[in-house]
N, C-alpha and C positions, 0 to 999 in steps of 0.2 A: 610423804615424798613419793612413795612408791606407787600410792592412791593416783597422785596429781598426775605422775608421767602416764601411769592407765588410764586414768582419762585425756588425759594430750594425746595419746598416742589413738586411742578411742573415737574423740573427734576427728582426728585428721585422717583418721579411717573413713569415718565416717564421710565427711568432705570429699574424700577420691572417691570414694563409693559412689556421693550423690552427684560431682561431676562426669563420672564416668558415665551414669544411667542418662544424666543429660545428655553427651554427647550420640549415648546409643539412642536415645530416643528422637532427638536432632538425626541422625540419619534414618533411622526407621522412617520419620516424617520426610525427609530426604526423597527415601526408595518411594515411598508410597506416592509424593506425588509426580514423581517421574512416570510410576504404572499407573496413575493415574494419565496421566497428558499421553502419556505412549498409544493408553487405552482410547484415549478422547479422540487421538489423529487418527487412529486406525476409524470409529467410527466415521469421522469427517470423511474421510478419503471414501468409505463406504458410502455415506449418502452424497457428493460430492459425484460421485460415477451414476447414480442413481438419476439425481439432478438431470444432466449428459445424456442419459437415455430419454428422460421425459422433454428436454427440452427440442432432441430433435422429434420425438412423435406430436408434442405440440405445446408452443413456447408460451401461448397466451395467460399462463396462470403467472408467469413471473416481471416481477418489476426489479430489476436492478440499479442499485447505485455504486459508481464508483469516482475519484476523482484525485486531483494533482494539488500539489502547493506551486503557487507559481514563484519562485526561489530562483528560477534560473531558466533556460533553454531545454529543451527536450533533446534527450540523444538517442544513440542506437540502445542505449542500456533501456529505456522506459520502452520505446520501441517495439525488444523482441520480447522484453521481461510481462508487460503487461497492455502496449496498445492495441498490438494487433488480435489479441483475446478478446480486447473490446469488440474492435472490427468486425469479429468471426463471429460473437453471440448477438451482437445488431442482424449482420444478415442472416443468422440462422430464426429472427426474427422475436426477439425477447425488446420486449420496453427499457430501455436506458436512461439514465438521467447523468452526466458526468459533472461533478464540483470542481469548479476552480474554487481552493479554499483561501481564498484573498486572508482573512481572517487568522485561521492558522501562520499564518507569515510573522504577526507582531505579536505569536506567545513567545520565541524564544529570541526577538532582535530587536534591537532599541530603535530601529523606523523599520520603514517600508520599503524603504530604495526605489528603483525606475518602477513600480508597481504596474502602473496601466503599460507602459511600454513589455512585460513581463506576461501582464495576463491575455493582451493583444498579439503576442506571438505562441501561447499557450493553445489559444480558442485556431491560430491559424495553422498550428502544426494537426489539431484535429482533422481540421475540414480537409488539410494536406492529405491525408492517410485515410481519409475515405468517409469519416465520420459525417453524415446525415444529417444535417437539424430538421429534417423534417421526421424524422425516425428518430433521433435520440435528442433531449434537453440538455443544452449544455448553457451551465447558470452561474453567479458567482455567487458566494456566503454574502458578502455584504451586501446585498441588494434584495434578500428575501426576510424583512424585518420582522413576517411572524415564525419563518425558521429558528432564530436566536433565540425568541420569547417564548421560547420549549424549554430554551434554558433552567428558566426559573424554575416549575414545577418537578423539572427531572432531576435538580440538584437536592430537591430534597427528600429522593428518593435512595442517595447515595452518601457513602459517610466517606471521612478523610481519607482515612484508613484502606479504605478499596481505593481510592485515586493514589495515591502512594505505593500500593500494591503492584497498579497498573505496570506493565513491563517498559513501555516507553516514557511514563513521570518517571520510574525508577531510575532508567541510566541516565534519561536528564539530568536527574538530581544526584547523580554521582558524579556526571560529568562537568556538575559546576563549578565543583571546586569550592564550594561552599556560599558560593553567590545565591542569593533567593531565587527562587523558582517565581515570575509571575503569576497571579492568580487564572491567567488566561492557560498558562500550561499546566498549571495542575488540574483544573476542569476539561483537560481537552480532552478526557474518554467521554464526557458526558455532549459535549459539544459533536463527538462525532457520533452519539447516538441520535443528537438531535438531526445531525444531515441524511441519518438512514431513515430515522424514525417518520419526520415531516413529510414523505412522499409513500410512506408505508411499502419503503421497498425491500420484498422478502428475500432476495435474494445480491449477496456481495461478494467478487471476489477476492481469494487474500489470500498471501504467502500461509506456508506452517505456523511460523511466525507473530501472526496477528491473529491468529484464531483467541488468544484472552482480549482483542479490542472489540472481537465484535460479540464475545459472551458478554460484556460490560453492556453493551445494547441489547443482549436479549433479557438481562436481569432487569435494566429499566423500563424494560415492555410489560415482564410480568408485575413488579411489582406497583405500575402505576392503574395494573388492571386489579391488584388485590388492595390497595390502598384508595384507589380515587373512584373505583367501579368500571360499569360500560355502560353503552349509549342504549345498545341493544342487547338483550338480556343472552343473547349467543354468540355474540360474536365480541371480544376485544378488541378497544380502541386502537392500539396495535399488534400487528403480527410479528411471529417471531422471525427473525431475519434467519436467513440460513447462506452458509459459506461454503461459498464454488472455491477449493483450491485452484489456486491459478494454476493454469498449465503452460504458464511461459516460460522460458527460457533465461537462464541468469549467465548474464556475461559481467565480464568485467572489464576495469578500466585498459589503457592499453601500457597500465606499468602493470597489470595484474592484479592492483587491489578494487576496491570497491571504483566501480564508475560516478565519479563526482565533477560539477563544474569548480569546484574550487579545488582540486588536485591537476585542474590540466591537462585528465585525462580520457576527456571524451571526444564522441565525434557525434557532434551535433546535428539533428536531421535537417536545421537551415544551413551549413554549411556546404561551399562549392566542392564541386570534383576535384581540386587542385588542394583547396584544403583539409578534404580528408586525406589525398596521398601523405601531406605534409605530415600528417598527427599519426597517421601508422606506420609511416616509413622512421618514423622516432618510436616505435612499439619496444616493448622487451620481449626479449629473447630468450637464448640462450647459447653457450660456445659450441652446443654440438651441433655440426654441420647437418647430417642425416635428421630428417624430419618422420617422428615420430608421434602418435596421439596418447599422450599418456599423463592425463588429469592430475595423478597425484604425485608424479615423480617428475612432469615438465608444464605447472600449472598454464604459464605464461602464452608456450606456445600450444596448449591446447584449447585456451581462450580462442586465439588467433581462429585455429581451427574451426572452434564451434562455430563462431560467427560467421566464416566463409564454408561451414554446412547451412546452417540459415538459412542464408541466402541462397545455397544452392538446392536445395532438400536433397543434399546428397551427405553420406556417411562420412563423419571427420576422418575415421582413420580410413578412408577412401581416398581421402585428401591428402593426406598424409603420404601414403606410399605413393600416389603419382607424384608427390613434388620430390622427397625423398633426398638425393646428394643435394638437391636446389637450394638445403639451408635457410635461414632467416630471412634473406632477401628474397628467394624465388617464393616461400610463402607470402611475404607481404604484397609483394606484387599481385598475386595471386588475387589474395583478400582486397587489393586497391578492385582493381577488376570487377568482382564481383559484387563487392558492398557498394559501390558508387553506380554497377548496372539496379541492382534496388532499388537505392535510392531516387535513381531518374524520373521515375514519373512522380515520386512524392517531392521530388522539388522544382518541377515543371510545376505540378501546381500551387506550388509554395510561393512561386514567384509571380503566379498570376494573382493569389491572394496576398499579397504586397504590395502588388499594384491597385487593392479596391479595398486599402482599410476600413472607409464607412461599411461597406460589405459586411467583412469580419465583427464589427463594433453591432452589428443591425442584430447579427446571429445572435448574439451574446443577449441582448438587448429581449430579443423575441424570445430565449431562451428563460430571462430572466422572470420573464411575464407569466409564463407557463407557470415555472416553479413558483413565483407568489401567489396564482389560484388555487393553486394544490396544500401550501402553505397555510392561506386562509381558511381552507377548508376543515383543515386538518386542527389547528388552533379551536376553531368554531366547536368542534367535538370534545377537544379536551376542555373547556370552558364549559362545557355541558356536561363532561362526566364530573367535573368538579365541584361542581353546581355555581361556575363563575357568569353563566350566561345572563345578563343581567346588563 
């Protein structure tokens, strides 16, 4: 009897003991890869500045890709967050390519919706805001058939396991609620290495954030250079892509949270002067009348703020003490004013590119051309380190 409870008691020692070392060893792994990624951004942001310097003494070593789902209308959040970065590394004179990801659209929704009506006003809010088709290709997924057919060999260069890892399959698939994941969303890390990889462009911009979407692209590069070979005995079939941390600005919606067209709270760059007064002058606030810049104790209205800095290149809380007793309403006012003088030339010519649809459809078109020779070229190669040339 006395035996049995020393081992009962023996075990269930044992048992807390080995739960315990799990759970310490669950955090240790925990820390480590915290000081791990802490350590990874710190490098990023390191070669990221690095990048910055060489691109202004001389841009011609880089090919960038970057691009949109067309899901919705473009607003000021895509805007300040990442178009006008576009804009600025075009003329500071780096090669571009921008994806409408048509495709991405039917991994998480059972159709397409106004589709071309979506990606028609996508290509026109570009040309809006300054974007160049003669300096940069703007192309869509579904129209580059040897783009996709990267698919194949890159999938099997990757196991479940790392797509399920991925951060964005992840909250997908939390957020389903237990609905299947399409197989279209669980390959979509590999799908968007296939959009970097086919134009062999080294260089992408990306939030903190996405820096595990675009390691998922530099591991498919190396490993289809250690599994399939190269063409040339020095050089790999692809390069390893490298991430320019975006230096945009993140606004949010005008209730404060994230800027989305299905919360109602954006202010879209085709929309009139009249109808942005209307969407801000319904912005949130707050009861204190004194206007204040202060991020973490009055998020809302230092949103407000940032965007009518933006716009101004002038210091929010500049902004702030001149409007001051003027409260929530003399801010908006404020913010109508100068977000709608921005917006004026980008919808002067929004409206002339409305006026000459086949125009915008031609861009796209011509765009599309580009990206399938670069496409095929690129295909041709990997069919030859594979030895599918044939």
């Amino acid at each position: 009897m006395t035996d049995q409870v020393t081992t009962t008691d023996t075990t269930q020692d044992t048992t807390e003991d080995a739960t315990q070392d799990a759970h310490q060893a669950d955090a240790a792994a925990d820390a480590l890869a915290s000081s791990t990624s802490e350590a990874s951004l710190r490098r990023s942001e390191q070669r990221s500045r690095a990048i910055e310097e060489q691109i202004a003494k001389d841009p011609s070593g880089f090919r960038m890709l970057t691009g949109d789902r067309p899901t919705g209308h473009l607003h000021i959040g895509h805007y300040f967050g990442s178009l006008m970065n576009r804009l600025r590394l075009q003329e500071a004179g780096v090669e571009t390519l921008i994806l409408v990801a048509d495709y991405q659209v039917i991994a998480d929704r059972d159709g397409t919706g106004p589709l071309r009506e979506r990606v028609q006003s996508l290509v026109t809010d570009y040309l809006s805001i300054g974007i160049d088709p003669a300096r940069t290709t703007i192309f869509a997924h579904s129209q580059v058939p040897a783009l996709n057919q990267l698919m194949l060999p890159f999938l099997s260069l990757v196991t479940d396991s790392e797509l399920y890892r991925n951060p964005t399959v992840k909250a997908e698939h939390e957020a389903t609620g237990g609905r299947p994941m399409s197989g279209l969303l669980l390959t979509y890390p590999v799908h968007q290495a296939a959009d970097i990889l086919f134009c062999k462009a080294n260089l992408v911009p990306v939030g903190k954030d996405q820096l595990p979407h675009l390691e998922q692209t530099r591991v498919v590069a190396r490993r289809f250079d250690e599994r399939y070979g190269r063409i040339q005995a020095d050089t790999p079939v692809f390069p390893q892509a490298e991430a320019l941390l975006s230096s945009g600005s993140l606004v949010l919606g005008t209730d404060g949270t994230k800027m989305s067209k299905s919360r109602g709270n954006t202010v879209e760059l085709r929309m009139t002067a009249d109808e942005t007064a209307k969407v801000l002058k319904r912005a949130v606030t707050d009861s204190d009348r004194f206007i204040t810049y202060d991020p973490a104790g009055r998020p809302e209205v230092a949103n407000l703020l940032t965007i009518a800095g933006l716009c101004t290149g002038r210091d929010p809380g500049d902004i702030a003490a001149e409007i001051g007793n003027g409260g929530g309403g003399g801010l908006k006012k404020y913010l109508i004013e100068v977000l709608n003088e921005t917006l004026a030339p980008i919808r002067a010519r929004r409206a002339e590119l409305e006026a000459a649809p086949d125009h915008v459809m031609a861009v796209l078109r011509e765009g599309n051309a580009r990206a399938n020779a670069i496409a095929d070229a690129t295909l041709g190669e990997v069919r030859e380190a594979m030895g599918m040339a044939y």
